[in-house]
N, C-alpha and C positions, 0 to 999 in steps of 0.2 A: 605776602601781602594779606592783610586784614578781610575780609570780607565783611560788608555791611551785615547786618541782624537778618536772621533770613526769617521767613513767614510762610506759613504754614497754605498762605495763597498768596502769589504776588498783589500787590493793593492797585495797579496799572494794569491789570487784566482785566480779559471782558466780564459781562456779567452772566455769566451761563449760570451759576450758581443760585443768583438770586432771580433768574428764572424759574427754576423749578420751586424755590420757596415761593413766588406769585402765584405757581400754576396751584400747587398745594392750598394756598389758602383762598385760592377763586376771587382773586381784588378785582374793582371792578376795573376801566380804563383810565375813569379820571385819577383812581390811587398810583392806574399804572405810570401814568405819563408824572408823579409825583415822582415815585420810586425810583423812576429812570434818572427822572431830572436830581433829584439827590445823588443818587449812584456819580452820574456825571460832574457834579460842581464837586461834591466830597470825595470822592475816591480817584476819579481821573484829577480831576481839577485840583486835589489837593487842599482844598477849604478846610478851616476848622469847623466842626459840627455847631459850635455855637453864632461862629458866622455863619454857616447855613440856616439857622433860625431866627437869628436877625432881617438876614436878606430875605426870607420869605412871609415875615410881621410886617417887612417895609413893601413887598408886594400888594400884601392884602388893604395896608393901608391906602395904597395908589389905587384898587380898584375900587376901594369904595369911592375914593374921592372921584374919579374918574365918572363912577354910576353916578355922582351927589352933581357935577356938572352934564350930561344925560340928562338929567332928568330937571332941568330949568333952576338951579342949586334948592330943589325942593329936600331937606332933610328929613321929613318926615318919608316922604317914597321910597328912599337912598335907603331910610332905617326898616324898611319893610321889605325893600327887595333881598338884604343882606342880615335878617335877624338878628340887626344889633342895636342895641337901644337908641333913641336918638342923643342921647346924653354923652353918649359916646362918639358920635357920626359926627358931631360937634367937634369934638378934642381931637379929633383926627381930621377933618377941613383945617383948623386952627392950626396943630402941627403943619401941614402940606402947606399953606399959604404962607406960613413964619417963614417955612422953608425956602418958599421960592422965593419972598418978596428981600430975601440977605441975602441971595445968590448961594444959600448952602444948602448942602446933598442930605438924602436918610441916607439910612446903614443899607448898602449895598454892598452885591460881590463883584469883586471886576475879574473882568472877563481875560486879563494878563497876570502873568504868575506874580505872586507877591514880591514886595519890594526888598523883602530881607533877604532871597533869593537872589535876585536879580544883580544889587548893591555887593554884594560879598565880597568878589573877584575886586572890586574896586577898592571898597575899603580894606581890603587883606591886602594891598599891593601897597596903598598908599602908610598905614601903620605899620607895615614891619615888612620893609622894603630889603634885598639883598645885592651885594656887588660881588663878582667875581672875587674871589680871592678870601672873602670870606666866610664865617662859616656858617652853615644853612641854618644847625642847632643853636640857639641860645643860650649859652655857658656849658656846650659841648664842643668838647673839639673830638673829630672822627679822625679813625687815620685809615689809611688810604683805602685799605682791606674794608674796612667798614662803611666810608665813604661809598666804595665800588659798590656793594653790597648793597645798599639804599637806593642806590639812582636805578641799580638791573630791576628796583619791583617799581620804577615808574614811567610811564609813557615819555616820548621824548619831546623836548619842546618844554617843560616845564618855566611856566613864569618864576621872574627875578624876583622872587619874593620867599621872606624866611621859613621855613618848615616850625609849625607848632606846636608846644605836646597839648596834652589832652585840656588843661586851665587856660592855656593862651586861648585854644579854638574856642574854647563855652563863653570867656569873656568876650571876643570877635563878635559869638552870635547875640550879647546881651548890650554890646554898643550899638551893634546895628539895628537891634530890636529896639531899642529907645530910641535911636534915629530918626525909626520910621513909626514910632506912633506919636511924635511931635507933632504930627502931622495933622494929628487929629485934636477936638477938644478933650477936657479932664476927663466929662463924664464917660465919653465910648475909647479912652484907653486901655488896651488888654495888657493885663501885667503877663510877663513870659514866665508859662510855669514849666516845670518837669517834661510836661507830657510835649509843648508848644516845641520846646530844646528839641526834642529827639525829631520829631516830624520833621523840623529845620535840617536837624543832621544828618537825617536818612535821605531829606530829598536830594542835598547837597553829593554825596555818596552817590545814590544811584545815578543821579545825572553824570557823573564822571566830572564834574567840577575840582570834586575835592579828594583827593586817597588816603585811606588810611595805614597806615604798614607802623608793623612792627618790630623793635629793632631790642637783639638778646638784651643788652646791655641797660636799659633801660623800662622801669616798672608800668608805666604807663604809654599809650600809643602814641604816635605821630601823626600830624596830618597837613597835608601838602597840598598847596594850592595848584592841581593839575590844569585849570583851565582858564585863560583872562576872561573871561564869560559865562553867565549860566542858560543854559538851554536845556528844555527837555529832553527825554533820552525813548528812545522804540516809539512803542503806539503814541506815549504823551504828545508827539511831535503832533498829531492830528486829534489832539483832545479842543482845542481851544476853535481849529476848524469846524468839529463839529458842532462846538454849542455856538455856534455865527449862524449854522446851517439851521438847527432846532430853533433859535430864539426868529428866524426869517419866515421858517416852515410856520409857527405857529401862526404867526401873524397873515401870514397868505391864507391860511386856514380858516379864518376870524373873516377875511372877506368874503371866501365862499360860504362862510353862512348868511350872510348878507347879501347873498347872491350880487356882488359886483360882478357886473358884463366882461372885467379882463381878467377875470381868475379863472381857471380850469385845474379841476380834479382830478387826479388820472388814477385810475388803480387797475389792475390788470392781473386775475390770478390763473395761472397753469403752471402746465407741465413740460420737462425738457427732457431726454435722453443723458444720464448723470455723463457721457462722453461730449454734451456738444454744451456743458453750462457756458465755457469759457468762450467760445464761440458764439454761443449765444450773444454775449454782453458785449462783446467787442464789436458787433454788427449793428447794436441799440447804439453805443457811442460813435458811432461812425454815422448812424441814421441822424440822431440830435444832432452833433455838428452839420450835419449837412442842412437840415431843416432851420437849422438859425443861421445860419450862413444863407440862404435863401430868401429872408425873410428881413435881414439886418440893414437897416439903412441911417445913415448917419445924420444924424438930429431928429431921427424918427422917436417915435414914444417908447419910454422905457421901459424895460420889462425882462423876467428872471426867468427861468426853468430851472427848479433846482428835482432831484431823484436819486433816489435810492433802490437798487434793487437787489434782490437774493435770496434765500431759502425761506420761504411757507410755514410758517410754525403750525402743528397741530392743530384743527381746530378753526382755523381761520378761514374767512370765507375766500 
């Protein structure tokens, strides 16, 4: 079997890496909580980088408009608190109000894996469908030896569906990329280049969706539709958990500076004996459920605890 492209750092691992490039160049917290949050939508999450900068021009735009209602729709305040002209604070009220009052969205990232992604397994199954009896390859006939040979480099369970060579899969991934950006109007249609292809194929691959193997007889690879589904694979399974947890946290955060009466703080730094960490946290999660099990009453007022704990980074208070 083929192995996907390997990388010199898996692109799903954590970010210890670009920790020590922050600590190196002393950013402050606001760059940090930037850096993270990229790290997250683009390397976990899998985003194109220029979708991350769309999504984060459509932010900027949302706060000012945000500050521009604040502040009684005074534009000239809105262009003072955010140093930007008011010529400008204009065109972006104007965009946001066109926006809402048609019922359509800015360029956002969503928070589910993308649709070319998702869609595959379906459209792979429905356009080149297989029956028993016939044969997986497309103007290959395998004989038995060969046959046996293919199936031993694939998991068992394989969907009713044809085996590709290398032009059927790229044309698969440039139907369903058209597919899914019909979706959108002319102007924010992304044409699928070079670079978009491979991302698609790779995440396809590492999820175990799709396999690739190679077989003597033929010059270019195969690829087999392994799974009726795509689902993330290891850590990604808790990528999308986490940015639910970030985009919540921040907003709780936002109240404690506003000193709202239901919000609490908590920060708590020390030390443990490196034998009893595990022990430690299993006696905190036993504590919380107990404390909101005590406390929980049905149609009472609603209300979160969300936490993180773990190792003290240098330096921190």
């Amino acid at each position: 079997m083929t192995k996907p492209a390997t990388f010199s750092q898996d692109p799903f691992s954590s970010a210890g890496d670009c920790d020590q490039v922050i600590a190196d160049l002393e950013v402050s917290s606001a760059d940090r909580i930037l850096i993270y949050l990229a790290i997250s939508v683009m390397k976990l999450g899998g985003h194109r980088y220029g979708a991350f900068l769309d999504a984060a021009n459509t932010a900027a735009k949302l706060a000012i408009y945000s500050s521009y209602l604040e502040q009684g729709n005074n534009v000239r305040k809105t262009s003072f608190l955010h140093h930007v002209e008011p010529k400008r604070v204009r065109a972006i009220i104007k965009e946001v109000e066109t926006l809402l009052t048609e019922g359509r969205s800015l360029t956002t990232l969503s928070d589910q894996e993308p649709y070319y992604l998702i869609g595959l397994p379906y459209l792979w199954q429905e356009k080149h469908p297989w029956e028993p009896g016939q044969s997986r390859l497309n103007g290959h006939h395998l004989t038995t030896k060969e046959n046996d040979e293919l199936h031993a480099q694939l998991p068992t369970g394989t969907p009713s569906a044809r085996f590709l060579d290398l032009f059927e899969f790229l044309d698969l991934i440039k139907l369903l990329h058209t597919k899914s950006q019909s979706e959108y109007p002319p102007n924010r249609r992304m044409p699928l280049s070079d670079a978009l292809t491979e991302h698609i194929k790779f995440r396809l691959l590492h999820s175990g969706t799709v396999t690739q193997v190679d077989i003597p007889f033929l010059s270019i690879p195969i690829f087999a539709l392994t799974r009726t589904h795509y689902s993330p694979k290891g850590e990604r399974e808790r990528v999308f958990t986490m940015m639910d947890d970030l985009a919540r946290f921040s907003k709780l955060m936002q109240g404690w500076v506003v000193e709202r009466p239901d919000i609490l703080r908590g920060l708590e730094v020390f030390d443990v004996p490196q034998d009893q960490r595990h022990e430690a946290l299993t006696e905190l999660d036993s504590l919380l459920k107990a404390w909101a099990d005590k406390y929980h009453q049905e149609g009472g007022y609603p209300m979160i605890l969300q936490l993180a704990a773990g190792t003290r980074e240098l330096g921190e208070a």
